[in-house]
Residue, then its C-alpha position, 0 to 999 in steps of 0.5 A: x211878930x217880932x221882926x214885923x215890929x223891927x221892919x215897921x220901925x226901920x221903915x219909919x226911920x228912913x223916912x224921917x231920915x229922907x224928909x229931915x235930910x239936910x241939904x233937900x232944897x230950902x236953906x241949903x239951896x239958897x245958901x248955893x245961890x248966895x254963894x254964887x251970887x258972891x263969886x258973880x258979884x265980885x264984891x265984899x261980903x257986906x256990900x253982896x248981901x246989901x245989894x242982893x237984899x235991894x234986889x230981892x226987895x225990888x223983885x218981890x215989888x215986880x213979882x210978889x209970892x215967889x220963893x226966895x230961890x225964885x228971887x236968887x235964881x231971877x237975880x243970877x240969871x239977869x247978872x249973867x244975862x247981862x253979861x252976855 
């Protein structure tokens, strides 16, 4: 009974550990894309995070209801789109 108990609460804990793993998408993800952003953009910090806010806001105009990745990733891929 013992070891039952032991397994149920080891089990338990993996999955917390697996959902409330840092770095699973959201705020991880999002902080890659803005890195990214910085390297494509080329600019200082400030100015960056000005122009991908603009963005974001005339994006979310176009194409309500979308995650923020979605607007990052939009933005990314227009930049280099445009490269091209």
């Amino acid at each position: 009974m013992g070891a039952l108990i032991v397994i149920v609460v080891i089990i338990i804990a993996l999955v917390f550990y697996i959902a409330l793993k840092p770095g699973r998408g959201g705020a991880g993800r999002q902080r890659a894309l803005r890195q990214k952003l910085y390297q494509l953009l080329n600019l200082p910090k400030a100015e960056a995070d000005e122009m991908i806010e603009r963005q974001i806001k005339n994006l979310q105009e176009r194409f309500p209801g979308k995650t923020e990745e979605w607007y990052l990733e939009k933005i990314i891929y227009d930049l280099e789109r445009d490269r091209s």
